[in-house]
N, C-alpha and C positions, 0 to 999 in steps of 0.2 A: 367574590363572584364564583359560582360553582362553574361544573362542568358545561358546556355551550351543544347543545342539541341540534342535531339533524334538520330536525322539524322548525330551528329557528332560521334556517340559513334559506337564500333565494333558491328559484327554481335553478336556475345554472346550476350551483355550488351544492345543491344535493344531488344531482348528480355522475358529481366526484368525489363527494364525501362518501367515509367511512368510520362506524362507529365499533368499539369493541374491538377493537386493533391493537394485539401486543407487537411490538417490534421484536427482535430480538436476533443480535449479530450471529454469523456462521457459527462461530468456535462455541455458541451459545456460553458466553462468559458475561455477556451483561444484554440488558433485555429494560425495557419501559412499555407503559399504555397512556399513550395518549389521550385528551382527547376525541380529538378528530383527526384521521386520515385522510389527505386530498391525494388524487390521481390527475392532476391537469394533461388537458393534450393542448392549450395553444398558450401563448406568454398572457393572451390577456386574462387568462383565468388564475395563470399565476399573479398578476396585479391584484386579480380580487380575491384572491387566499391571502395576500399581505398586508393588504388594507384593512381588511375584516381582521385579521390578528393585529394591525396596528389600532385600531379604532376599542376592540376588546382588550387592551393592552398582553397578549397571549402571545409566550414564545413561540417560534418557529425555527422548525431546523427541516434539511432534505437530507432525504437519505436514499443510497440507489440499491447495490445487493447485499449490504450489510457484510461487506467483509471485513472489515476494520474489526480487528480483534481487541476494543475499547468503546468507551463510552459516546464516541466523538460525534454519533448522530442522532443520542438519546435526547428528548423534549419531551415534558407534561402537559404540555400544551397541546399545539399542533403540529406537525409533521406533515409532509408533503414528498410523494414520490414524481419524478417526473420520468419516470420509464419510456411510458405512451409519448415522450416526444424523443422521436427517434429517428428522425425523417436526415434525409440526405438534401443538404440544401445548394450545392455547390462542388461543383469538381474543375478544377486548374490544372488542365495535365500538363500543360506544357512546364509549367512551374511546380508542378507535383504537391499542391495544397489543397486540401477537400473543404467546407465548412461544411457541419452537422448540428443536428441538436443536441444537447448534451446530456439528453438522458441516453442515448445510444449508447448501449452495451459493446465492450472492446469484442465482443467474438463478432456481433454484427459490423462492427468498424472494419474489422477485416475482410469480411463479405464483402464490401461494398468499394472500399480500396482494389481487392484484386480484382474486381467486374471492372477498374475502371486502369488496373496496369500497376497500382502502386501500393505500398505496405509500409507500414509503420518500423523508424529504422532499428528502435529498439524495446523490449518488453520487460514486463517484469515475469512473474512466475505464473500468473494466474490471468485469464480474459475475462472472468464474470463480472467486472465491477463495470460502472458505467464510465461515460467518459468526463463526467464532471468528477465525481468520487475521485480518480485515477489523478486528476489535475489539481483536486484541492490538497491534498498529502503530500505533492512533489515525489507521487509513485515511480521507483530507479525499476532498472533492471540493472545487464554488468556490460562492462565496458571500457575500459582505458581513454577510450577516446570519443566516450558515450556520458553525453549528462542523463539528468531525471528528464523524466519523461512532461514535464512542464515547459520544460526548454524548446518545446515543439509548438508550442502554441502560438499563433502570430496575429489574433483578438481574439476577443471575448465580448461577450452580449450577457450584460445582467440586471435583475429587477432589484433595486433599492427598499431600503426600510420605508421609501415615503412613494413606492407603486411605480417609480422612472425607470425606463427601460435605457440602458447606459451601455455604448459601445466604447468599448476599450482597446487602442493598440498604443504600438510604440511612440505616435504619429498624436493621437485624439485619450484623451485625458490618462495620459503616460502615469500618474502616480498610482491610480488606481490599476490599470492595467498590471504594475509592478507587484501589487500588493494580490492582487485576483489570481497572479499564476499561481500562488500557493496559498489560495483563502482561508483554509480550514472549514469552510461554510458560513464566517463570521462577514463577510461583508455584505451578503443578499444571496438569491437564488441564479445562479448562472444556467443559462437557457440556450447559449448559442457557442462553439467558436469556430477557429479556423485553425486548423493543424499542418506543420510542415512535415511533408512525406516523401518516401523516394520508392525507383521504379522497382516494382517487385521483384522479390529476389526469396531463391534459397539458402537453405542454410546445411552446413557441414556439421556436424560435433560430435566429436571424437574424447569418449570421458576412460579415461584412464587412473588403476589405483597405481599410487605413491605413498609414501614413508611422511607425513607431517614433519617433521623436524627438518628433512631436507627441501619440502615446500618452502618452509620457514627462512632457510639458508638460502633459500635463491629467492627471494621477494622478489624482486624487482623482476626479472626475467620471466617470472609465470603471472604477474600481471600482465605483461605483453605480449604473452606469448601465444594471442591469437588476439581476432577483432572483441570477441567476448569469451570472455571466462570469468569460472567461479570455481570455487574448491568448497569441499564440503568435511569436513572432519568428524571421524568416528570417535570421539569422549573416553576414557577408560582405555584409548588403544593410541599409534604411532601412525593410523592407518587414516589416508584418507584418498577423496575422488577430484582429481582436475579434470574440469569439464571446457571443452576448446572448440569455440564454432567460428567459424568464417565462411563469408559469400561465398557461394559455388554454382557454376553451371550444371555439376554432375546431375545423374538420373535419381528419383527419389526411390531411397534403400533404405533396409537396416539390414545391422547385426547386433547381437545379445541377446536376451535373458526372452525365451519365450514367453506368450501372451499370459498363458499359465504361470509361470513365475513370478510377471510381472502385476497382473491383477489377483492371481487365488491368494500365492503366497506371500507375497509382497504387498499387499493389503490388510485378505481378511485373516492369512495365517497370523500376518504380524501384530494384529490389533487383536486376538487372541490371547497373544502370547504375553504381549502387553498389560493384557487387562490382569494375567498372574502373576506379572512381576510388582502388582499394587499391595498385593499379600507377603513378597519376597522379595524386596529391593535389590538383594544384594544379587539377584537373577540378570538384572539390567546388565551389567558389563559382557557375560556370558551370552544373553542375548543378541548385542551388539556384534560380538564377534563373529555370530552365526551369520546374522543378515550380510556385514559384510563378506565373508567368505561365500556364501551363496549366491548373493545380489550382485555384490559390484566390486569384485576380486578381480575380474576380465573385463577387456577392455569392450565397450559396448559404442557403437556407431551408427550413427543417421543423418539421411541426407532426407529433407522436407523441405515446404515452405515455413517461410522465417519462421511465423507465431507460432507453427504445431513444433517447431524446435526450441524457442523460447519457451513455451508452458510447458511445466511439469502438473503432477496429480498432489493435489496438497496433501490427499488421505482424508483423515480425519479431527474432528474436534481436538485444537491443543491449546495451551496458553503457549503466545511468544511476544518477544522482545528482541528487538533487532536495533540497535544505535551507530552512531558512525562517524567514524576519527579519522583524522590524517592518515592516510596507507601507509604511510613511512613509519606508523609509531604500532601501525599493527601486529606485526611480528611479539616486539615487546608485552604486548595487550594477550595474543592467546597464548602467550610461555605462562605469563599469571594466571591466567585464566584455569589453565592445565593443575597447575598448582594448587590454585583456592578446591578446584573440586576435589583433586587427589587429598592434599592437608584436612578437607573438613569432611572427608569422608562420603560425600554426595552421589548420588549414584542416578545419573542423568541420561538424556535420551538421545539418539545422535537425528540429526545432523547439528553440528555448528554451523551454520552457511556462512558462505564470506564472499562478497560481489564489490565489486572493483566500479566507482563513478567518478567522471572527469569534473573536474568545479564549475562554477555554475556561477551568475548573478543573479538567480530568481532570489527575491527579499529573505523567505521563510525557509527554503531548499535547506537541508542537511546539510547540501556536499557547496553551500555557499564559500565562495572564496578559496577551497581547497580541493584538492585529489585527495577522493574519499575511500575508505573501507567499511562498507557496510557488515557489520559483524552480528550474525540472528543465532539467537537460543532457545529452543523450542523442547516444550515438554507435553508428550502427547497425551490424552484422555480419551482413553478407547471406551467403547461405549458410549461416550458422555459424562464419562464419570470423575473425579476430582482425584488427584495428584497432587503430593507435596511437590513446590516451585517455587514457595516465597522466599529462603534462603537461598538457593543458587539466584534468584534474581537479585535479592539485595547487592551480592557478591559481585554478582556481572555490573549492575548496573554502581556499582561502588569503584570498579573499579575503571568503567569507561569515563566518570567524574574526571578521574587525574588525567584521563587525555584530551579533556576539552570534547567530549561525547554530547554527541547531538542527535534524539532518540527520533525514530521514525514519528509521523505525526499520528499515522494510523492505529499505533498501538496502545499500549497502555503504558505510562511509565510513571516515576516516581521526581518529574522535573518538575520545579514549582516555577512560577511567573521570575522570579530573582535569578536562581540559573539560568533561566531560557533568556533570558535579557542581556546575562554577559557571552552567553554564547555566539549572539546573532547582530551584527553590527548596524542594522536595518531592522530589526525589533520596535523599537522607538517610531517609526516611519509607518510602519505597519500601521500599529497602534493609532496613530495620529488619523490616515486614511479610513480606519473601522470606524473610529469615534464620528468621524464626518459623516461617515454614510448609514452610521446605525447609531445615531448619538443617546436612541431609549434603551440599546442592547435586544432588541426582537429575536438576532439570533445566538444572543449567548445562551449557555448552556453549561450543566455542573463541570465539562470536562474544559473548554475555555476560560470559565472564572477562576478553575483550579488551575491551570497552567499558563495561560495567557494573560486573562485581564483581570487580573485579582480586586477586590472590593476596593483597597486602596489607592488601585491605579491612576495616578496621577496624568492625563489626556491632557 
């Protein structure tokens, strides 16, 4: 059966369709054309985008702001955004719980949290994604005492392969609920939920450079050594940044690096400079040690609300890969790490990020069952343009293997269906609830069959 036309679909459904539609993630690393593109605004239009691809037998997959730096919402079929459902359905203040639609963008969720007193208690680095995207990935931020950001969810409302609108908590069909906090987008189209939230607050954070080896040497203590922290390591140097926020009443301030430093040069100087070290690799360490001495040599401080302290500026197009081990083995993890680059001669970009998450029983979650160390590698592409990355990925990603590494869901990695199986002890579980609710695969897709439910899959 070809390509499914415009002009065959009902009045409703044309218009919310769109034809001639390339997707194509932020990092512009992977990209498809559907297709047709749906824009639903109510759930019942999402029934009649699932039905119509179940009846055409045509995959389906959603997708919100494409930030997933992989394939994970690529479909030749049909694709479906639900943006336009973004509506505020539900505020609990006494008990600090909001329900929403789940296409609402997290900068909007915040908008609408603090009109109502309360903020979300932890973030990751970025607001653009929607708030299903955020919740299908088991998206962290950092925290000791902080899960992934699925651990906030207390139901979910979503549309099945066969068009049933399905409420899920802990209370009303529990397995799937289990399996929806971190769906990947393989169970259906999630349309509703309800999030736990607490009263608005600010936030302190106070980033300070340190010495990496002595970071190394006191693990334990600069994991807790504030409500959130992270550290960030300079590659090629002993140098890095501990970043330390905690609740605070104070007046909103900064100090550091003027606005000028912070966006001329600290941007477009450095994505410049960048784009010359694609011709002279061996510029890269020398580079590094300029930004840091420049950038974040002194200590830089701010007092905001939570999220404008939580989000940092990604920059620009990069390839990354971020996975996540037991914290206790991660010290051991970047002293190899430090190694494999220096031994193979690599000459890589900084930052190392490293964010600190408490364990978790969401089914699919990374930091399930453990205190986690999320540990991200990032190689940027200034302009757009393509950089050697596949051996320092091999490298990293070879050596998070020996510690039982478990990759983020949103990125791209090199995990097949067999590892991801003995990683996750709820794997199996998962699988079992997909198969029930999606038993023709409507929403699998290259990056699922490649990782998840392999052709052989035994259901």
């Amino acid at each position: 059966m070809g390509p499914y036309q415009i002009e065959q679909l009902d009045s409703e459904l044309q218009q919310i369709a769109v034809d001639n539609f390339t997707f194509q993630n932020w990092s512009k690393t992977f990209k498809c054309t559907p297709e047709l593109l749906f824009t639903p605004v109510t759930e019942s239009q999402v029934q009649k985008v699932i039905l119509l691809a179940k009846k055409l037998n045509k995959p389906l997959k959603a997708f919100g702001s494409g930030h997933s730096p992989s394939d994970l919402a690529c479909s030749p079929g049909f694709m479906i955004n639900i943006d336009k459902m973004d509506r505020l359905l539900k505020v609990d203040s006494k008990n600090h719980t909001v329900t929403v639609e789940a296409g609402m963008s997290l900068h909007t969720l915040h908008k609408v949290l603090r009109e109502n007193g309360l903020a979300l208690s932890n973030l990751g680095s970025i607001s653009d994604q929607s708030i299903a995207g955020v919740m299908a990935t088991a998206t962290h931020g950092t925290g000791a005492h902080f899960a992934c950001l699925s651990t906030l969810i207390l139901d979910i409302t979503l549309i099945t392969a066969d068009g049933s609108i399905l409420y899920c908590s802990p209370k009303e069909n529990q397995e799937v609920f289990e399996a929806a906090r971190c769906s990947l987008g393989a169970l259906g189209i999630i349309t509703r939920m309800t999030l736990q939230a607490e009263p608005d607050f600010r936030l302190e954070a106070i980033q300070k450079p340190y010495k990496f080896s002595d970071v190394l040497n006191d693990w334990d203590a600069v994991i807790h050594s504030a409500e959130h922290a992270r550290v960030w390591w300079y590659p090629h140097t002993d140098d890095c940044v501990v970043w330390r926020a905690n609740r605070t009443t104070k007046e909103i301030s900064r100090k550091g690096p003027t606005f000028i430093m912070e966006n001329w040069y600290g941007f477009h100087a450095y994505q410049a400079m960048l784009n010359i070290t694609r011709y002279s690799t061996s510029l890269i360490p020398y580079l590094t040690k300029i930004m840091f001495k420049t950038l974040h040599s002194k200590p830089v401080e701010v007092v905001d609300v939570s999220n404008k302290v939580f989000n940092f500026d990604c920059l620009f197009p990069q390839y990354v890969n971020e996975w996540a081990i037991d914290w206790k083995d991660a010290p051991d993890m970047l002293r190899r790490l430090d190694k494999f680059i220096t031994e193979n001669d690599l000459k890589v970009h900084f930052p190392v990020e490293i964010r600190f998450v408490d364990e978790d029983d969401v089914w699919l979650s990374p930091a399930y069952g453990r205190k986690t160390c999320y540990i991200g590698v990032i190689m940027y592409r200034p302009y757009g343009k393509a950089v050697p990355y596949k051996k320092y990925w091999k490298g990293y990603e070879d050596l998070m293997r020996e510690y039982n590494g478990r990759p983020h869901w949103a990125k791209a990695h090199g995990q097949t269906r067999q590892n991801l199986e003995a990683s996750y002890p709820k794997f199996h579980d998962f699988l079992r609830v997909r198969q029930q609710l999606d038993p023709n695969g409507m929403f699998l897709n290259d990056y699922l069959k490649r990782h998840v439910v392999s052709n052989d899959a035994k259901l």
